[in-house]
Structures are given as C-alpha cells and as structure tokens.
C-alpha positions in Angstrom: 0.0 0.0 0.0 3.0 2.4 0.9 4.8 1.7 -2.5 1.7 2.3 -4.6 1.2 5.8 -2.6 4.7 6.3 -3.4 4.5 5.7 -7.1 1.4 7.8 -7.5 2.7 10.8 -5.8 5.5 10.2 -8.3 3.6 10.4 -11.0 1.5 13.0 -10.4 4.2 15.6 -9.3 6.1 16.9 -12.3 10.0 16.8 -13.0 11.9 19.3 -11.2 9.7 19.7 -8.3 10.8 18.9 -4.7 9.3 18.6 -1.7 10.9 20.2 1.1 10.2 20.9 5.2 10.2 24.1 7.1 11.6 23.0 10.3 13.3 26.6 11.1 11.5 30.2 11.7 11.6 32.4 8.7 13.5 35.5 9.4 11.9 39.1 9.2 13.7 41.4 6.3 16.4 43.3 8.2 16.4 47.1 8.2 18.7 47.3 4.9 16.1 45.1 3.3 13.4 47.2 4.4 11.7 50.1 2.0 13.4 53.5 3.7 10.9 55.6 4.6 11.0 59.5 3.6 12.5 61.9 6.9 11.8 64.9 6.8 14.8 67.2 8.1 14.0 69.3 11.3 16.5 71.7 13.3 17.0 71.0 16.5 17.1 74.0 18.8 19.7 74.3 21.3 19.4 75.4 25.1 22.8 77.8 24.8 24.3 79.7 22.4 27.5 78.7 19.9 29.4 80.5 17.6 28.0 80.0 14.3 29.8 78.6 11.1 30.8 81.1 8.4 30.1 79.6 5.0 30.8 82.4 1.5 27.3 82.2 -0.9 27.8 83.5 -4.4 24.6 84.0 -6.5 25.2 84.6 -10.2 23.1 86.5 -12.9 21.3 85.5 -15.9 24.7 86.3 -17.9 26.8 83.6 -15.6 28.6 86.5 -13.8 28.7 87.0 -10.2 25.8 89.6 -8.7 26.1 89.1 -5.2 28.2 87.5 -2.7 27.9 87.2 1.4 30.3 86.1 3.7 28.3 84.9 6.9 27.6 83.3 9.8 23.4 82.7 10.6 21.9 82.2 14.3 18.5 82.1 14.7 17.2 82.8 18.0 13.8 81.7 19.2 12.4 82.8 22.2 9.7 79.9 23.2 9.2 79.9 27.0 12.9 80.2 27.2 15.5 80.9 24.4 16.6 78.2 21.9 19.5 78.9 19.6 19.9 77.3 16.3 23.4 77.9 14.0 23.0 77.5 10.0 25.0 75.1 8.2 26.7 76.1 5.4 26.9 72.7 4.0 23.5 72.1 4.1 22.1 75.5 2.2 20.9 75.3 -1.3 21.3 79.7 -2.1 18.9 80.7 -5.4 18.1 84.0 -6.6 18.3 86.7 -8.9 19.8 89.7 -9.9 18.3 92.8 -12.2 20.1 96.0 -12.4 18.1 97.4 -9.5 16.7 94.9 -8.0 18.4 92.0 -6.2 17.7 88.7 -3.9 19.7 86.2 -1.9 18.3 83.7 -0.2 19.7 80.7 1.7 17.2 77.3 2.1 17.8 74.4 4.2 16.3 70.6 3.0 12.5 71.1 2.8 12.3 74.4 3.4 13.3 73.5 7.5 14.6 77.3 7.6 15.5 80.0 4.9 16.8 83.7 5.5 16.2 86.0 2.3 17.7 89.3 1.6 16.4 91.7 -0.4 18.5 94.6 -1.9 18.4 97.5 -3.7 20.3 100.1 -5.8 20.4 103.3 -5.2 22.2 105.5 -7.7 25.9 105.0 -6.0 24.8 103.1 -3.2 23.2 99.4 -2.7 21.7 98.3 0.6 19.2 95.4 2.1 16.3 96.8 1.9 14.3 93.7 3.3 14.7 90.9 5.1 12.3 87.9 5.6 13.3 84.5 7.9 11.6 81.1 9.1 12.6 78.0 11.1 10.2 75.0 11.7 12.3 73.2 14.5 11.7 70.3 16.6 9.2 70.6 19.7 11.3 71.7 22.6 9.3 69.8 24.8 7.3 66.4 24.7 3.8 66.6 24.2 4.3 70.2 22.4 3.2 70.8 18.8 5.2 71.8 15.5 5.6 75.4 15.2 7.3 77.4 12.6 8.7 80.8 13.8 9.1 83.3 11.1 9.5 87.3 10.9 10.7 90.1 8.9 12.4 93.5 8.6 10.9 96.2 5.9 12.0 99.6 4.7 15.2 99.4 5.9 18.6 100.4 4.4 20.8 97.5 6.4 24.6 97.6 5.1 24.2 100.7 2.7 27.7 100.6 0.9 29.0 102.3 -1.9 28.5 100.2 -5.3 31.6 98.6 -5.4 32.9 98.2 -2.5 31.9 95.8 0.2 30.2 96.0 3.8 32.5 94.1 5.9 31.5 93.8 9.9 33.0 91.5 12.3 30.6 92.8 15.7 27.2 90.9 16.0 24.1 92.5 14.2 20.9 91.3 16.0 17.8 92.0 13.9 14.4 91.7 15.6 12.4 89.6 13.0 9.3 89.0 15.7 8.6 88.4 18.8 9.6 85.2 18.9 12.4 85.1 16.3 15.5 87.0 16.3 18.6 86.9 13.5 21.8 87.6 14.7 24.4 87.4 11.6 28.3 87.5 12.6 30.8 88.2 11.3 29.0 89.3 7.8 30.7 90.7 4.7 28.3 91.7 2.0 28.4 92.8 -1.7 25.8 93.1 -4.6 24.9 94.2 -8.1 28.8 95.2 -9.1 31.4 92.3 -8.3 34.7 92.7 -10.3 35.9 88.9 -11.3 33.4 87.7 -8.0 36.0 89.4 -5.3 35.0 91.4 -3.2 35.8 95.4 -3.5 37.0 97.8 -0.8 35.8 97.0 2.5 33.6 99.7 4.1 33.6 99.5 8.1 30.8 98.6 10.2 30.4 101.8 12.9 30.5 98.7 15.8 34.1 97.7 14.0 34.8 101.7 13.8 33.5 102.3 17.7 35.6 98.8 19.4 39.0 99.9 17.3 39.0 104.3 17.7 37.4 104.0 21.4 40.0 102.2 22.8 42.4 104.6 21.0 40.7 107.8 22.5 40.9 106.7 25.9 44.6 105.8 26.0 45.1 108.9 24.7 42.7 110.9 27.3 44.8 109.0 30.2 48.3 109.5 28.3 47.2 113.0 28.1 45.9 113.2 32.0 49.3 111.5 33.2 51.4 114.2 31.2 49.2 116.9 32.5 49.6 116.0 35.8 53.1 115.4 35.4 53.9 119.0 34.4 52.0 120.6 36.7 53.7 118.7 39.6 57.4 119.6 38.4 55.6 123.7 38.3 54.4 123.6 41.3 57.7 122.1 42.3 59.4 124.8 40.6 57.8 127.6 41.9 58.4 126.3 45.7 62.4 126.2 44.8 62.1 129.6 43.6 60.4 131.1 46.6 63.6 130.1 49.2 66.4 132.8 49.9 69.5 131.6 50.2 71.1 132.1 54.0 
C-alpha cells in the first residue's frame, strides 16, 4: 500500500519539483532590506548659544557672472518659554536668486524648506543696501507633548549695510535683527556685496560703525589718560618749581 502511494505521488508531481520541510523560523527582512521611509529634516534648537559657522554664498546673474556674494555666519534665536539657539550650516544651504540691475535677492534654504533667511536689496544710484529681510525655522518641539511650530518674521523699509556700489560692507561685531517676537537673526561676522562684483572678489571694505567704535574707542581713551598723566606730570614739576624759587639763600 506504501509503495503504490509512493508511485502515485511520483507520478502526479512533475519533473523538477521537490518537496521540502520548514523546520526553522523564517526571518523578518532586516532594516537594509526594508523600504526606507521618507525623513523629513528638522533643526533641533539648542538650550545655549554657539558661535556659528561662516560659510561664502555666491549668487550669479542670468549672464553667468557674479551679482552678489555674502560672507556669513546665521543664528536664529527663538524665544519659546525660554530661548533656543539654532546655528546655519553652510553645507547644508541650497542659495537661489536673482539679480536685475536694480533689483536683487539672496536667499539661503535648508532641505525642505526647515529654515530659509532672504535678503532683499536694492540700488540706489551710488549706493546698494538690504532693503528687506524675511526669515523662518520649523524646528523640533522643545518639549514632549508640544506641537510643531514654525517661527518666522521680517524687517521692511530698511537700508541694512548701505555701501558704496563697489565696495563691500564688511562687519565682524554681531548684528541682531528683531524679525518678531519670537524670532531673532543675529548674523556675525558678515561681509556683503551686490549688483557690481569685479571677477566675483569682493571690493573695498567699508567699516561697520561697531568695528569703527571697538578699534578708535579704545584709541581715545589711552590717549585721554596719556594725556591726564602728562598733564599732571607737568603741573607737579611747576608747582615744584615755583616752591624752589620762593627760598632765599642764607
């Protein structure tokens, strides 16, 4: 009976097919074998403050020659409860644009549009300046339990880094620009240029009045006290003077 179930289970399977056990577990896919799923990126605030890297953006116009270019280092500041710092990496910015021959914008995006800063400037006769500025970051929660926010702000009708076309605005001391109430930009160092850029360098450098103020102060007052010291010298060796003079010998 066992040999004819045998030879009928022969003949029915075809050639080529094999029977075979499943004695061990099958194994789940591992994670490299698993479909990636899509992250989206999100800064992640920061309880204290760093100095921020300095990265040099170059935007060029529709001719393929250089229209604007910024030295800088970007710290947004976001005042939640408490303030949160978060630095901009230069490696990470994708910088677009354009350039007209009044008219200019730089701006500086991070991967899906987690944080941008845009400046807007303009040309005025001999002069350029920013005459705008617009920024957001949508950051991680701070907290657990707390809900995504994006903070974002802006500064109009300004002239920020007015600079003689040509030449460069060059300024190593912190500028802090109130964007909102709850976002603050603070760029430093920042060296800035637009609309006329001779082989993409950067022209004469035009001093920031906080560069200006830390290098003459310091300059002024040792010369006050240098000044003091003498005066009071010399009126010590008079008075000293005049006292000899007022003996008779004996």
């Amino acid at each position: 009976m066992v040999l004819r179930s045998l030879f009928f289970l022969a003949v029915l399977l075809p050639a080529g097919v094999h029977l075979q056990r499943h004695d061990t577990p099958v194994q789940p896919p591992s994670d490299s074998e698993r479909p990636s799923e899509a992250q989206i990126y999100k800064p992640v605030l920061q309880p204290s403050e760093a100095i921020p890297p300095i990265g040099t953006y170059m935007l060029k116009n529709r001719a393929g020659k250089p229209c604007i270019k910024a030295t800088v280092g970007v710290e947004y500041i976001v005042i939640e409860k408490k303030t949160w710092y978060f630095n901009l990496d230069p490696s990470r910015v994708r910088t677009s644009g354009h350039c007209d021959d009044r008219d200019a914008l730089l701006s500086f995006t991070l991967p899906d549009n987690a944080a941008s800063l845009q400046l807007s400037f303009k040309k005025e006769k001999t002069l350029f300046y920013v005459t705008k500025l617009t920024a957001h970051v949508s950051p991680l929660p701070v907290c657990k339990g707390c809900s995504n926010k994006t903070y974002s702000g802006l500064v109009d009708h300004e002239k920020l880094f007015k600079t003689a076309d040509g030449q460069s605005f060059k300024c190593k001391s912190e500028n802090l620009l109130l964007m909102s109430s709850q976002l603050q930009i603070k760029l430093v160092p920042v060296q800035i240029q637009a609309f006329t850029l001779s082989r993409g360098q950067y022209g004469k450098e035009m001093e920031c009045w906080a560069d200006f103020n830390k290098r003459v102060i310091p300059i002024i007052i040792g010369a006050t006290v240098l000044g003091l010291l003498l005066i009071a010298g010399l009126t010590y060796l008079f008075i000293k003077d005049r006292r000899t003079q007022g003996y008779d010998r004996l």
